[in-house]
N, C-alpha and C positions, 0 to 999 in steps of 0.2 A: 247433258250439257256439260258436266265434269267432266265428262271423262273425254270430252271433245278438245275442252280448255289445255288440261292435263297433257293427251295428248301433242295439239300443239305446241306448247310450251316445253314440252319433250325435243319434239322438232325442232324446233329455234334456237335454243341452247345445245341439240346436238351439232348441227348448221353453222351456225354463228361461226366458231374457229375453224373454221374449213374455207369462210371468204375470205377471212385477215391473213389463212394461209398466201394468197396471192397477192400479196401486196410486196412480197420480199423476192428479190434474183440475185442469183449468183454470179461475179464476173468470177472468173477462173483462167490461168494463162501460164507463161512460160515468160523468162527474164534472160535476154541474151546478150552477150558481147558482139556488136555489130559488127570487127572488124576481123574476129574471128569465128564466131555465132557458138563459142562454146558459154555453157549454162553460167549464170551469176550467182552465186551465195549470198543470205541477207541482205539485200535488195528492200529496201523501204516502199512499199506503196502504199500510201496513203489518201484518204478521202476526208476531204478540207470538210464537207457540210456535216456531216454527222459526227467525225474525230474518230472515225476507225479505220486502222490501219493493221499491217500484217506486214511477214518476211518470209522472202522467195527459199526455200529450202535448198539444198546442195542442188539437187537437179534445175533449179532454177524456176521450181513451180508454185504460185501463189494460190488465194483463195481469200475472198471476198462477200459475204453476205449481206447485203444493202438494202435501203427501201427502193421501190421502184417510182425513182425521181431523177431529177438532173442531177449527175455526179460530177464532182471535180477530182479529179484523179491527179495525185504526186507521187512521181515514183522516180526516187533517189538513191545511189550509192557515190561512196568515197571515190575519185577516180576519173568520174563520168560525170557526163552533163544528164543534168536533171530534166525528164521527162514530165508535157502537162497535158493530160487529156480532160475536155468537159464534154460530158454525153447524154443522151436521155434513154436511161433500160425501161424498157419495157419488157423483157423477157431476159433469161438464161445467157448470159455473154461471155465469151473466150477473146481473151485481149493477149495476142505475141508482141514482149515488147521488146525491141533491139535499142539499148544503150548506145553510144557514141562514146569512145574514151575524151578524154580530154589532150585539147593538142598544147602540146608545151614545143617553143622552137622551132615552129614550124613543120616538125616532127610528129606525125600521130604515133605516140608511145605511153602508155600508161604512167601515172606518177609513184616514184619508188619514193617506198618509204622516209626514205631517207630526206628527199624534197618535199615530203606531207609535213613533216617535225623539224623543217628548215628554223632555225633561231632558236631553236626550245632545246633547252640542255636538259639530259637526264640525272638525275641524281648517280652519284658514283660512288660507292663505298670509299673513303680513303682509310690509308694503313697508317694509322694512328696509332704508334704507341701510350701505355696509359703512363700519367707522372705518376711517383711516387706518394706525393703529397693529397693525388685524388681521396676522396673518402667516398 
């Protein structure tokens, strides 16, 4: 009867992390510029219910480890309009996202820098000489 209990209780606890393993999936994908479709760097996607979020590498590829629930998906860069996806994984997902730039003028043209720091002056060294009297 020991070594029955023993046994089992061997089983159970070797078992046991092998179900809670399938409670997790992967979204995994790629971040692209829609209007030319080359790859986006540091790209925010984020997932609102849990607060885990990640950034799309130079290639433009992310990576995601979730519970397998309803996800709300934000995935933002500087530039571009902000993507929302809400879904329900049940399994292993590959999400291609294609970004929109933002249209300024009528024009779809990305925004330079220059019109991101529109009003905001930089600090500027000035050539200051010192008085005499400084200490």
């Amino acid at each position: 009867m020991k070594t029955l209990l023993l046994t089992n209780t061997f089983l159970l606890l070797w078992l046991l992390p092998g179900m809670t393993w399938g409670q997790f999936v992967t979204i995994t994908g790629y971040v692209n510029d829609s209007s030319n479709g080359k790859a986006l760097e540091n790209v925010s996607i984020f997932e609102s219910n849990s607060g885990i979020g990640t950034i799309s590498n130079r290639n433009g590829f992310y990576r995601l480890v979730l519970n397998n629930s309803l996800v709300k998906l934000k995935i933002a860069n500087e530039g571009f309009k902000d993507v929302s996806r809400e879904m329900k994984l049940v399994s292993d997902t590959t999400l291609v996202v294609k970004m929109e730039p933002l249209i300024l003028n009528g024009k779809n043209q990305k925004i330079s820098d220059e019109e991101l720091h529109a009003g905001i002056e930089r600090d500027r060294k000035k050539n200051v000489r010192r008085r005499s009297d400084f200490k």
